[in-house]
RONU-873973 format. One record per atom (N, C-alpha, C, O): residue number from 0; atom name; x, y negated, z. Coordinates in pm, 1 decimal. Each point is the difference from the previous one (the first is absolute). Example, Ala and Ser with C-alpha at 12.3 -4.5 7.8 and 13.67 -1.06 7.14 Angstrom:
2
n,atom,c1,c2,c3
0,N,1319.0,569.0,780.0
0,CA,-89.0,-119.0,0.0
0,C,90.0,-120.0,0.0
0,O,103.6,1.9,66.5
1,N,-138.6,-106.9,-138.5
1,CA,82.0,-119.0,6.0
1,C,-77.0,-109.0,73.0
1,O,50.9,-110.8,16.9
***
This chain:
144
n,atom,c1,c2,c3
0,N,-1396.3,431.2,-886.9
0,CA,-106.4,-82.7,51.7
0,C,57.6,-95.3,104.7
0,O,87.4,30.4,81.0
1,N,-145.8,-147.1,-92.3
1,CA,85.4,-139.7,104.4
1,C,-115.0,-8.3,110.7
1,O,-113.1,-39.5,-28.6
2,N,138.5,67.0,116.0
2,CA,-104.8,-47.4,110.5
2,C,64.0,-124.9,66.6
2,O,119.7,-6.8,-27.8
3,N,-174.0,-118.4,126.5
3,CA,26.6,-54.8,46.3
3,C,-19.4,42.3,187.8
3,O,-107.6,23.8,55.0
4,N,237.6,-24.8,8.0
4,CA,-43.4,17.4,127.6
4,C,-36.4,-122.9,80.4
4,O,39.9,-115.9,-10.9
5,N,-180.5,206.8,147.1
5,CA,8.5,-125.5,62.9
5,C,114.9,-13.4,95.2
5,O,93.4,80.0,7.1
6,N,-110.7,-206.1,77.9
6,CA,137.7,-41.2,76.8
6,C,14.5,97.8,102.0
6,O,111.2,51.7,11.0
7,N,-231.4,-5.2,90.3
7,CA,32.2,92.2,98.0
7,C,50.6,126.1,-43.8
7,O,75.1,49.3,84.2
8,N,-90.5,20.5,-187.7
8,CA,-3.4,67.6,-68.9
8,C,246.1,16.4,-14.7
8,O,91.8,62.1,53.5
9,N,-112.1,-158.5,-152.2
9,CA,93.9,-37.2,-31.8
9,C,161.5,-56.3,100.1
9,O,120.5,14.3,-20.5
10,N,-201.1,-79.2,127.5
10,CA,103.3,-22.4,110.2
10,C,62.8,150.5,34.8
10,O,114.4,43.2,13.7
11,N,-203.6,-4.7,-8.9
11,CA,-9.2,163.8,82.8
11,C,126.1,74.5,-92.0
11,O,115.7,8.2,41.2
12,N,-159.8,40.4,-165.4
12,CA,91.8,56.0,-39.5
12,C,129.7,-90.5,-77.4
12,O,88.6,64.3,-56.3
13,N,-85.1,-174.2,57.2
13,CA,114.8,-69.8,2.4
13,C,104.6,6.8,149.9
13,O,120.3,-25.1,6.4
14,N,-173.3,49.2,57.0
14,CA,26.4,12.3,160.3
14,C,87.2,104.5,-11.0
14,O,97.7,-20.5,72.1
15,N,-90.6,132.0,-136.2
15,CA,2.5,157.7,-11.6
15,C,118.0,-31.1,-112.6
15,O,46.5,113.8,-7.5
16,N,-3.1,-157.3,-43.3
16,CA,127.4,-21.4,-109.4
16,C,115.5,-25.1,23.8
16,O,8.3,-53.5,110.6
17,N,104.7,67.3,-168.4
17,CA,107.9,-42.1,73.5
17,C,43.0,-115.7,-66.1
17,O,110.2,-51.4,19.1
18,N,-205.5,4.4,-105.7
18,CA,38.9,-170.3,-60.6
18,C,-33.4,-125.8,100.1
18,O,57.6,-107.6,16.1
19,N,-213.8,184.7,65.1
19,CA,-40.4,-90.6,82.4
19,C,-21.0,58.6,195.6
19,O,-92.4,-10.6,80.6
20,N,221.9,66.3,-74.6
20,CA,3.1,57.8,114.6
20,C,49.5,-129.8,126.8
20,O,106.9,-59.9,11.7
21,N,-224.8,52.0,63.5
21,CA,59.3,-86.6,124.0
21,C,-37.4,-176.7,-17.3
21,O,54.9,-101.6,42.6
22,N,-185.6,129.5,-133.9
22,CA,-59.5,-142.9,-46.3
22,C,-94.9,6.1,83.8
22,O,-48.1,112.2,15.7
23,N,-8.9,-223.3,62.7
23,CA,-90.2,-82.2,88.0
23,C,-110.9,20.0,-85.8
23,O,16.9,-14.6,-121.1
24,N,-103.3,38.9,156.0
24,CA,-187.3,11.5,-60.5
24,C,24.5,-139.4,-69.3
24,O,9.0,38.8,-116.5
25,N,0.6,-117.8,113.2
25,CA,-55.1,-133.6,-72.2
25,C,120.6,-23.2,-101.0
25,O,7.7,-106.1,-62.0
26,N,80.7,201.3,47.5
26,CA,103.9,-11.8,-124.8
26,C,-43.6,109.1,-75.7
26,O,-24.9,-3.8,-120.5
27,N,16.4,98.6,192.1
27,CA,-78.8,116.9,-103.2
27,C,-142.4,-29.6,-67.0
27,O,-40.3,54.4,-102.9
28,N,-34.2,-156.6,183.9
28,CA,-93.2,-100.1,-55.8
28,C,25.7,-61.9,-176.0
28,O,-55.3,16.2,-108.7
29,N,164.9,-87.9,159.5
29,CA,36.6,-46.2,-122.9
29,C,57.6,69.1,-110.2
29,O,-13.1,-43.4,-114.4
30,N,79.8,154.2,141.4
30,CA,50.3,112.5,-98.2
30,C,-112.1,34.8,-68.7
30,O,9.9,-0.4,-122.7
31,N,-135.3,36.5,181.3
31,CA,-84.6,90.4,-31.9
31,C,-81.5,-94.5,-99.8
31,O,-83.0,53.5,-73.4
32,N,106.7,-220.0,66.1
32,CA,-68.8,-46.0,-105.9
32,C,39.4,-10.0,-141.1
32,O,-71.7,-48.2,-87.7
33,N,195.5,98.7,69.7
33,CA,52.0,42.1,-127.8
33,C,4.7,157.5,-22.9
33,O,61.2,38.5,-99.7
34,N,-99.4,22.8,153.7
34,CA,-2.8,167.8,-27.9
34,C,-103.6,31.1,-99.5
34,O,-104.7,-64.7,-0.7
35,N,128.2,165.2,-88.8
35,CA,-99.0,87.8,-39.7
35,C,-7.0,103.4,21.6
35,O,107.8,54.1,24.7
36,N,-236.5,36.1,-20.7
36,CA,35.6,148.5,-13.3
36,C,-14.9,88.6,-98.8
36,O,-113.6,-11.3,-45.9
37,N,160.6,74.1,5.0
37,CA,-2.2,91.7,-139.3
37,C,16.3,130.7,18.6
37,O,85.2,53.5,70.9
38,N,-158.1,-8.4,-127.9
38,CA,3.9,222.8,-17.6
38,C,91.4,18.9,-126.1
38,O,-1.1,-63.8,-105.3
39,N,90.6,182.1,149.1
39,CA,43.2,30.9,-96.2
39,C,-9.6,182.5,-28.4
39,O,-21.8,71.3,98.0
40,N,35.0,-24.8,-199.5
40,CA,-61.9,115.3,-38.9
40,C,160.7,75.8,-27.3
40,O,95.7,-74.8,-19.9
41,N,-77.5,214.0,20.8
41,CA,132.9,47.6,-39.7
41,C,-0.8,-21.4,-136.2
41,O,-95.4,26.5,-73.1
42,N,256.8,-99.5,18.9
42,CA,8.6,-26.0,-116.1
42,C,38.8,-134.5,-67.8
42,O,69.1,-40.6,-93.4
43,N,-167.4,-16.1,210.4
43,CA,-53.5,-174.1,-70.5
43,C,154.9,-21.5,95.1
43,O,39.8,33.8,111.4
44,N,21.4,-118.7,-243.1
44,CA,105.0,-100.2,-17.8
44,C,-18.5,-114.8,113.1
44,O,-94.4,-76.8,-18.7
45,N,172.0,57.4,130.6
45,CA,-40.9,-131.1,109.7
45,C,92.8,-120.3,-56.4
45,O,-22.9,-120.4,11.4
46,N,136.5,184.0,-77.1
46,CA,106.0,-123.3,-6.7
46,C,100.9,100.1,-118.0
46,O,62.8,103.4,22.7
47,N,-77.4,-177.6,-146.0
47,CA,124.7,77.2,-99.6
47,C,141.2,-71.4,-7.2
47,O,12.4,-122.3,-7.7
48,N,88.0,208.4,10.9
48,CA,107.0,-86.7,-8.9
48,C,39.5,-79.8,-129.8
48,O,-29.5,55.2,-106.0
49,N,99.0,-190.5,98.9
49,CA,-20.3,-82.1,-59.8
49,C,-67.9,-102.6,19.6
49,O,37.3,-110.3,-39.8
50,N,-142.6,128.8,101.1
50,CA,-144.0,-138.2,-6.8
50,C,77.4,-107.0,93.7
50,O,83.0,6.8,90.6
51,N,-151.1,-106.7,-157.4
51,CA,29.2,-128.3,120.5
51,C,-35.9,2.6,123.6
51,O,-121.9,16.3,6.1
52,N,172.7,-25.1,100.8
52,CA,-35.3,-9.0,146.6
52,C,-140.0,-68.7,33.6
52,O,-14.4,-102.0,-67.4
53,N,-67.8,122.5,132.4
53,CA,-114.1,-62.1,15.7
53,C,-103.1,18.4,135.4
53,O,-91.5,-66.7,48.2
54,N,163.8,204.9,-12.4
54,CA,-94.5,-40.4,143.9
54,C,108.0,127.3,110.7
54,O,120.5,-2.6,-24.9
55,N,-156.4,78.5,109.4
55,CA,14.8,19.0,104.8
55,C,-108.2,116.7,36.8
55,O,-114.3,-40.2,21.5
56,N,139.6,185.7,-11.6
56,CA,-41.2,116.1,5.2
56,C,4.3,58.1,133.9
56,O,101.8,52.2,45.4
57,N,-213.2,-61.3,18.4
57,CA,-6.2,136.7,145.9
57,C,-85.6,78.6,-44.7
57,O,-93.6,-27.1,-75.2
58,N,143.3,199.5,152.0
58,CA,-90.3,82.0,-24.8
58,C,-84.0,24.5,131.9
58,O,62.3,33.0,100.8
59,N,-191.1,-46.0,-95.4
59,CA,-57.5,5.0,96.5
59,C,-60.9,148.7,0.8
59,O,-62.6,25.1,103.0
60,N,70.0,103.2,-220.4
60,CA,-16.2,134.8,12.2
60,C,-4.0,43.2,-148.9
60,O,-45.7,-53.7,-100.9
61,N,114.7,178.7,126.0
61,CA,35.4,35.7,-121.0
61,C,163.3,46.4,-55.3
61,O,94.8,-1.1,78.6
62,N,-83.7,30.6,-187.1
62,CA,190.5,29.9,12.8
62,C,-9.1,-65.2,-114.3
62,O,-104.4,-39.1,-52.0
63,N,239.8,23.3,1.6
63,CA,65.4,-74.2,-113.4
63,C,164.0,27.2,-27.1
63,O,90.7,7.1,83.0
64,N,-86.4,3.9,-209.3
64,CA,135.6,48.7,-32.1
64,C,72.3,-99.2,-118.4
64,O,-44.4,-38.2,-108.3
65,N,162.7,15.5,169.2
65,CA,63.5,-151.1,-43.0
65,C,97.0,109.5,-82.6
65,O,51.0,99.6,51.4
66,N,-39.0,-136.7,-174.8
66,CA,64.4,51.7,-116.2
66,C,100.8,-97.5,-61.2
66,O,-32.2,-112.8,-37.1
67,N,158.8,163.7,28.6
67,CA,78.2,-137.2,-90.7
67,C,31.6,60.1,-121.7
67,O,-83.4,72.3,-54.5
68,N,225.9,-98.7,-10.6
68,CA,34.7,60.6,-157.0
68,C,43.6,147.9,41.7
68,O,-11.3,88.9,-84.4
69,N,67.2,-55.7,228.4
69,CA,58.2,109.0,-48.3
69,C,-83.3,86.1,119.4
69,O,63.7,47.5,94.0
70,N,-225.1,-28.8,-104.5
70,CA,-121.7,72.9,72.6
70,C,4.6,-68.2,135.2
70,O,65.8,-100.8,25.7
71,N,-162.5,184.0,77.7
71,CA,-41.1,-32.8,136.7
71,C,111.4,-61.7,90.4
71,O,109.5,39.5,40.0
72,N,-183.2,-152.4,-25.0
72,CA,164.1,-64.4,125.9
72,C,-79.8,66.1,92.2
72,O,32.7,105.8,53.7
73,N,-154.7,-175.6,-30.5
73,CA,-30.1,78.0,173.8
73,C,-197.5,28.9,-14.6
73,O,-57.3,31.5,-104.3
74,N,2.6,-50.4,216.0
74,CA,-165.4,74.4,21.5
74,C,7.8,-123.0,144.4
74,O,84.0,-26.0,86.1
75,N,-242.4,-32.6,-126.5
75,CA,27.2,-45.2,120.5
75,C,-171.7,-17.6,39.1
75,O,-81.6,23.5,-89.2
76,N,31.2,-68.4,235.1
76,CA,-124.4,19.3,49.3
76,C,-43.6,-144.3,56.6
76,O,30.9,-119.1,-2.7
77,N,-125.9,213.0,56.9
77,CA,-93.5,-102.2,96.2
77,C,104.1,-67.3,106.4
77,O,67.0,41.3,94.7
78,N,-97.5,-219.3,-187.4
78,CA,48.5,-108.3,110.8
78,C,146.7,-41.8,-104.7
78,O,41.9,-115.6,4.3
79,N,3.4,184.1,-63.5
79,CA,97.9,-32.7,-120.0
79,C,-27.8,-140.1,-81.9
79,O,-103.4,-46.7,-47.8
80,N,256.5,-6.6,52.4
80,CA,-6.4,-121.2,-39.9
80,C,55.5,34.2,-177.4
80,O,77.0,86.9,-41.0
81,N,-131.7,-164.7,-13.6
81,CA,16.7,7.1,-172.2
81,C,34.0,-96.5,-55.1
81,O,-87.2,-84.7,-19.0
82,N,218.5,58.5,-26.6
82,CA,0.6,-154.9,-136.0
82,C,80.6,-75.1,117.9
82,O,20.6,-118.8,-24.5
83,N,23.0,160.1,132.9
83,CA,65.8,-93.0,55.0
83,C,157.0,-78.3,-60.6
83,O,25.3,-120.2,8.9
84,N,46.6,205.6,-57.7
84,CA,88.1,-19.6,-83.7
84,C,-2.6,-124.7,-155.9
84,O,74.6,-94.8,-24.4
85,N,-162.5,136.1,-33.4
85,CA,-25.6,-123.4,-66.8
85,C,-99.7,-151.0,34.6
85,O,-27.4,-100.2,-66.0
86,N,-10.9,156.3,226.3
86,CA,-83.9,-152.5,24.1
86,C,118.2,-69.8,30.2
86,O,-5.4,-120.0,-27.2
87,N,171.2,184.4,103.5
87,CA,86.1,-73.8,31.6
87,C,71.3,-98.6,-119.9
87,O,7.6,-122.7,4.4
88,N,36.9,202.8,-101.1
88,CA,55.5,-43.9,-122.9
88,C,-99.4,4.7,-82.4
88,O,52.8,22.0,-109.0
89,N,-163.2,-29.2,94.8
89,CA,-105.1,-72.0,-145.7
89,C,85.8,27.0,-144.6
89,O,50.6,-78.7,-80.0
90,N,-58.6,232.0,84.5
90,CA,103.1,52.2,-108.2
90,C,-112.4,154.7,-43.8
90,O,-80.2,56.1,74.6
91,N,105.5,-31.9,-179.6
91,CA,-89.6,66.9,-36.7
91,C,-24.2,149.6,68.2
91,O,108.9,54.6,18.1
92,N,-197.8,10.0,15.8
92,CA,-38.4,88.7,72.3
92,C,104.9,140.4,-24.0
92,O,-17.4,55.3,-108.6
93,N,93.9,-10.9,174.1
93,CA,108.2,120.2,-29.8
93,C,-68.5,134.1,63.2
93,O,56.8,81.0,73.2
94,N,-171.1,-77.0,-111.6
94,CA,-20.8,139.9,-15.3
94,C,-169.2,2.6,-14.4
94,O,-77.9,-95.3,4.3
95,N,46.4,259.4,-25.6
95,CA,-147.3,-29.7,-7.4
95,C,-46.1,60.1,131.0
95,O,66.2,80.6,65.3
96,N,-181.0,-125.2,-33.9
96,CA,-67.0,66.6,108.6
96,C,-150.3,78.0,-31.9
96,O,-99.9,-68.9,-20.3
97,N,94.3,202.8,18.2
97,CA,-98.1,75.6,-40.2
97,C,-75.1,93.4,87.3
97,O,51.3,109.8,21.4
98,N,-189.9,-144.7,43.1
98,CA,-70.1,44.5,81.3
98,C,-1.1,139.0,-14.3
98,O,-52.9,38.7,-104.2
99,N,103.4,61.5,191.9
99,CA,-41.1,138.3,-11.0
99,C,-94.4,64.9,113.5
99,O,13.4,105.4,62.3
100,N,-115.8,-207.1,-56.6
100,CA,-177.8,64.7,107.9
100,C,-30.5,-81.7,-29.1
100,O,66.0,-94.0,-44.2
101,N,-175.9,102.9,59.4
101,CA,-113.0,-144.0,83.8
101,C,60.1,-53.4,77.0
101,O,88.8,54.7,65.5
102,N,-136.9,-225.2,-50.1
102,CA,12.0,-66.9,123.9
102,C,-26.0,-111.2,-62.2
102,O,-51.2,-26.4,-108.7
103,N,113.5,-62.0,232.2
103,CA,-33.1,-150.8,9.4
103,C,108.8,-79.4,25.6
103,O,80.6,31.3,87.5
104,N,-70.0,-122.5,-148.5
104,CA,123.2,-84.0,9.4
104,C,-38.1,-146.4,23.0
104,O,-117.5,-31.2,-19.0
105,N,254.0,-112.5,79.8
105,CA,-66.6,-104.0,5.2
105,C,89.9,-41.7,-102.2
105,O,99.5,64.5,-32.8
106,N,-129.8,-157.1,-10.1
106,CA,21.2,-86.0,-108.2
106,C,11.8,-168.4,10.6
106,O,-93.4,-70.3,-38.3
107,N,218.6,12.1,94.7
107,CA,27.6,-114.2,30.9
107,C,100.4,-86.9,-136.2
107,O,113.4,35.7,-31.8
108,N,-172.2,-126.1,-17.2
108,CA,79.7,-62.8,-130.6
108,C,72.8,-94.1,88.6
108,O,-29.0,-60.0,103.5
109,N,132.1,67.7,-178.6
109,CA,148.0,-17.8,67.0
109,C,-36.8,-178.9,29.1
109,O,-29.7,-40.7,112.4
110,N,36.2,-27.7,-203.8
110,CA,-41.4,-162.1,-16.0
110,C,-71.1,-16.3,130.9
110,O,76.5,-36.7,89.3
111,N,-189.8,52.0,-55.8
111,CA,-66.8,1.1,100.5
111,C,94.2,42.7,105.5
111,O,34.1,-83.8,83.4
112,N,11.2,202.2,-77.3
112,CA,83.0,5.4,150.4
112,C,77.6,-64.4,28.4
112,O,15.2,-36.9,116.4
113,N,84.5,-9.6,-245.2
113,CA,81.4,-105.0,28.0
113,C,18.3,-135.3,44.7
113,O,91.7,-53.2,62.5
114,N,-249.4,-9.9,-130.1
114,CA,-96.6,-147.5,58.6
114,C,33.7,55.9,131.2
114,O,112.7,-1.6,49.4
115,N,-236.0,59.5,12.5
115,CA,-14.2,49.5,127.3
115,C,96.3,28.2,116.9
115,O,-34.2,-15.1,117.3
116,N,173.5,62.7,-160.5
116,CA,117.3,12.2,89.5
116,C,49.9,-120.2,-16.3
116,O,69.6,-37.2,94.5
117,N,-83.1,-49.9,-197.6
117,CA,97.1,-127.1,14.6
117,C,-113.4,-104.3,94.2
117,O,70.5,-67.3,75.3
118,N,-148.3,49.0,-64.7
118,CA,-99.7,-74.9,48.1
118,C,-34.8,63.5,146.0
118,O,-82.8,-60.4,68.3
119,N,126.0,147.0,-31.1
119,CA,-25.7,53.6,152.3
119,C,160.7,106.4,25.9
119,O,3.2,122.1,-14.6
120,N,91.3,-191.6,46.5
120,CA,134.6,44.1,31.9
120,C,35.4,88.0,42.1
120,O,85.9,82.1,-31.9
121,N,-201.9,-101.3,168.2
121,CA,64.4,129.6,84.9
121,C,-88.9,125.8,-54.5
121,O,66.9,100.1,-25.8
122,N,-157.7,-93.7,11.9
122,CA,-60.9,73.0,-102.4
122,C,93.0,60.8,-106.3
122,O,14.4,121.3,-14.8
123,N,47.5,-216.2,-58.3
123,CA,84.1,93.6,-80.7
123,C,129.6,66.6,57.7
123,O,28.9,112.9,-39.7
124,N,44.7,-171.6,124.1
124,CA,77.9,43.1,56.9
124,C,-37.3,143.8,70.4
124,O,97.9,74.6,-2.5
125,N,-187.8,-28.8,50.8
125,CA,-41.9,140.7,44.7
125,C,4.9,43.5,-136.5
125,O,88.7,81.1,-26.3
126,N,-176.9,-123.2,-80.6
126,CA,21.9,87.4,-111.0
126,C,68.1,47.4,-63.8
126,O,0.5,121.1,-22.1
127,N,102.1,-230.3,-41.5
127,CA,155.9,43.5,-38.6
127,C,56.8,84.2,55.6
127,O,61.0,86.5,-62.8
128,N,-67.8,-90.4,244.0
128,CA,85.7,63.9,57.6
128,C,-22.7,166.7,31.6
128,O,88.8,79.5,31.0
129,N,-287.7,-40.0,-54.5
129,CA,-20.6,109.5,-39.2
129,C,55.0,60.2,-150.4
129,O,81.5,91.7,-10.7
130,N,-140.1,-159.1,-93.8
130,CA,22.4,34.5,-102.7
130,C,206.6,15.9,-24.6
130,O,56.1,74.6,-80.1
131,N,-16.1,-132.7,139.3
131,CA,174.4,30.7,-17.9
131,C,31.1,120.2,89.2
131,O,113.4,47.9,2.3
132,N,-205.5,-3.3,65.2
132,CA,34.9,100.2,91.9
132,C,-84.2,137.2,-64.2
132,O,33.8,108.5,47.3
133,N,-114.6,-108.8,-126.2
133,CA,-27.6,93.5,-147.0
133,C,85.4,-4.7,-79.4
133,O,31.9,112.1,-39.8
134,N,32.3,-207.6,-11.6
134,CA,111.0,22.4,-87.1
134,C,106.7,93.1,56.5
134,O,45.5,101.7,-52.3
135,N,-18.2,-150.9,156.8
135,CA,111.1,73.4,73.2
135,C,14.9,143.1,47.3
135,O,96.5,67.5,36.0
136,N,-205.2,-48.8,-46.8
136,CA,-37.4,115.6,84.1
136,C,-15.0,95.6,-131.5
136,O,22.5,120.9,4.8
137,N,-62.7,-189.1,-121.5
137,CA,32.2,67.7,-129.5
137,C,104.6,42.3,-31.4
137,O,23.5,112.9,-43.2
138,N,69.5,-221.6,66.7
138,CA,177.9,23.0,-44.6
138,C,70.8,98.9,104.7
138,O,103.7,63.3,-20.1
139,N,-178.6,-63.7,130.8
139,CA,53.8,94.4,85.5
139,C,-21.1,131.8,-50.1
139,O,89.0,81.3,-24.8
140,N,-249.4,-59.6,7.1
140,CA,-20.7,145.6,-22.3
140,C,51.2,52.2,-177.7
140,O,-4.2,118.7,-32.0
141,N,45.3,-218.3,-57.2
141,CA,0.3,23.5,-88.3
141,C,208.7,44.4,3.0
141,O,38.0,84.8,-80.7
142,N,59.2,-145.4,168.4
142,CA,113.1,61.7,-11.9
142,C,-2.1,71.1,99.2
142,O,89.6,-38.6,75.0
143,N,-134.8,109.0,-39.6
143,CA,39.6,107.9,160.4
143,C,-51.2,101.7,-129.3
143,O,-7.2,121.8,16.4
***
């Protein structure tokens, strides 16, 4: 089910992410006009690997388990960034992501974020510089 959030609503728990950690109310303003929100049920498919890149995954509650060819890479939660890897390279999605609870997730299509960071700089510049610091923090915990 797709709900649309409102903005107060939406600033709030965009606020709470580590994609949009340390954004000014009136940038989280603007984030929050490309968001959706969506429920997902244990089971339901968020992102299969293969598909074309297309948007940009937070979990705002709930778990999820990212599966590649050879089973579970990792489990991840509330405030988890999703699809960051192929919004960088626009290359087809390398793994699946499969809800295991209830919850709620946001749902940002990549096109739109990308308008949006190129058209307000410093704006994107916080973003990139969160979202590369999820990557990293991936590659960290993934060779230790």
């Amino acid at each position: 089910m797709k709900t649309t959030l409102e903005n107060g609503c939406s600033c709030h728990t965009l606020a709470r992410t580590h994609a949009f950690w340390g954004l000014e109310p009136a940038e989280l303003l603007l984030v929050s006009q490309i968001v959706s929100e969506e429920t997902m049920s244990p089971g339901d498919v968020l992102i299969r690997e293969g598909e074309p890149e297309s948007c940009l995954l937070i979990l705002t509650e709930g778990m999820v388990r990212v599966m590649g060819r050879n089973g579970v890479v990792t489990e991840l939660g509330d405030g988890a960034v999703v699809g960051e890897v192929a919004l960088f390279d626009q290359r087809p999605r390398t793994a699946d992501v499969v809800a295991t609870s209830y919850g709620r997730y946001l749902r940002i299509p990549s096109l739109d974020l990308w308008f949006m960071l190129d058209k307000h700089p410093e704006l994107g510049m916080k973003v990139l510089n969160n979202l590369g610091r999820v990557m990293a923090a991936r590659i960290r915990s993934a060779t230790m």
